[in-house]
C-alpha positions as CSV (number, residue, x, y, z in Angstrom):
1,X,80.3,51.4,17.0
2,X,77.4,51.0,14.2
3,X,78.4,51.6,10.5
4,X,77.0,54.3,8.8
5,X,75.8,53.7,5.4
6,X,75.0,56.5,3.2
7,X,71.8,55.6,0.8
8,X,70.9,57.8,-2.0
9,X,67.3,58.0,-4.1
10,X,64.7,60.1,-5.2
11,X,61.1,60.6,-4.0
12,X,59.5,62.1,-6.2
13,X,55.7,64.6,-4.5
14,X,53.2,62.3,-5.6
15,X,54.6,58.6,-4.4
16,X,51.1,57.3,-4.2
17,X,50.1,57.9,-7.7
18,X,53.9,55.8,-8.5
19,X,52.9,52.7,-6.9
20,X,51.4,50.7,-9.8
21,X,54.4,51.9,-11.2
22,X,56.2,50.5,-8.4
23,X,54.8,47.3,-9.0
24,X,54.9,47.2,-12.5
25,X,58.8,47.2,-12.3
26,X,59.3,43.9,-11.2
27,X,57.4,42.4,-13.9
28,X,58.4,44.8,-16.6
29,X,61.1,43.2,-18.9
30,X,64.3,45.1,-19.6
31,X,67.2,42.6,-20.3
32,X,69.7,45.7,-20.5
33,X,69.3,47.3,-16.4
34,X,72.2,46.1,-14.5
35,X,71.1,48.1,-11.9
36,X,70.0,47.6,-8.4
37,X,67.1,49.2,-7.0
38,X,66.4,49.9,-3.3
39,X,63.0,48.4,-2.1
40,X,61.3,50.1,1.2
41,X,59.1,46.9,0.6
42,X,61.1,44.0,-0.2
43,X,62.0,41.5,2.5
44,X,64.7,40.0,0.9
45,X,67.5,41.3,-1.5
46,X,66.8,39.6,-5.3
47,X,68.2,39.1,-8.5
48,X,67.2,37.1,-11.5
49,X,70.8,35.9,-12.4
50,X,72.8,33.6,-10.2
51,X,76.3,35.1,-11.4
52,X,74.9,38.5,-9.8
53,X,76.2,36.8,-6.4
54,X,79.6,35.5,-4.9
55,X,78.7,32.4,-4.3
56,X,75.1,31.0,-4.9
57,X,73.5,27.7,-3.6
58,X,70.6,25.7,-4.4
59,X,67.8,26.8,-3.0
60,X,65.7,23.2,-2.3
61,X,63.0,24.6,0.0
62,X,59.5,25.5,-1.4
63,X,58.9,28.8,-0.6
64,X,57.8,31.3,-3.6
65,X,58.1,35.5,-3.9
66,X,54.9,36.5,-4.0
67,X,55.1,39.7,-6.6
68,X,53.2,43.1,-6.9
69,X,51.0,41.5,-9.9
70,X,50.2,38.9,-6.9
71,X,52.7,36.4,-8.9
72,X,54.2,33.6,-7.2
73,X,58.0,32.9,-8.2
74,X,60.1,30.5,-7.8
75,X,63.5,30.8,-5.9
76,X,66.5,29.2,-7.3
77,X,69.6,29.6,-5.6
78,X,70.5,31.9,-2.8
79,X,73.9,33.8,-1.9
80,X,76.1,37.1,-1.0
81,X,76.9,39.9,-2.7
82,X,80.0,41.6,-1.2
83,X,81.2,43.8,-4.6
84,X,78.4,45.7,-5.2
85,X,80.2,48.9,-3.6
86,X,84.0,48.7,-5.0
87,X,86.3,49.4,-2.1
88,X,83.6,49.0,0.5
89,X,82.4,46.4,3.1
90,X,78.7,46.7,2.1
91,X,77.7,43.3,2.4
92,X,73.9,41.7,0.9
93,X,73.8,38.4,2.5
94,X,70.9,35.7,2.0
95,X,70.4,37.4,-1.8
96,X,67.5,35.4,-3.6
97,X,67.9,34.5,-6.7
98,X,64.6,34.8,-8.6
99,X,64.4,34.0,-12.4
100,X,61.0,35.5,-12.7
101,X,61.7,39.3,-12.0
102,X,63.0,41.9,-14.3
103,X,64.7,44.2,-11.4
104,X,67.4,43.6,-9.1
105,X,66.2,44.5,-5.4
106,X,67.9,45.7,-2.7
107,X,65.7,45.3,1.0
108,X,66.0,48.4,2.5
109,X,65.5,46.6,5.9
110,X,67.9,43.6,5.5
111,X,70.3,46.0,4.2
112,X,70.5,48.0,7.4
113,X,70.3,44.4,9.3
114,X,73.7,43.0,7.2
115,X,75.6,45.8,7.8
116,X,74.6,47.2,11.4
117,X,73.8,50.6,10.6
């Protein structure tokens, strides 16, 4: 039997006229948001601070995040995140650390992939 997980946002009428904005979000600095946001477009969960995950490793391959602004990052470490939900199995596995982007992103696709639902 298949998990169910419950995911909760906002779209607001006009979504097209909201994508610079969008985009603008990873490269906006706010060094207060401890939040994570989910991603329809992401391909990979990310963070910009290793402590964000369980257990992070070096990342030593060369392969960059290419951001809305067309940016290419760097990735330092990869990881888990298994607390994110207290009291829940929600897992975010192969979490990419990226020091480079302002928001923590959660890949709606490899969210439904880590936790079969």
């Amino acid at each position: 039997m298949a998990k169910r997980c419950w995911v909760f946002f906002n779209l607001k009428k006009k979504q097209s006229t909201n994508l610079v904005e969008a985009f603008t979000a990873c490269s906006t600095p706010n060094s207060n948001d401890f939040a994570w946001y989910l991603n329809f477009g992401a391909t990979s969960h990310m963070t910009n601070d290793p402590k964000d995950v369980d257990v992070h490793v070096v990342y030593s391959s060369n392969e960059k995040v290419m951001v809305g602004n067309g940016q290419y990052l760097f990735i330092s470490h990869t990881g888990s995140v298994s607390t994110l939900v207290p009291n829940n199995s929600l897992l975010l596995s192969n979490v990419l650390v990226v020091s480079g982007i302002t928001k923590k992103l959660i890949s709606i696709s490899q969210l439904i992939n880590d936790n079969n639902c």
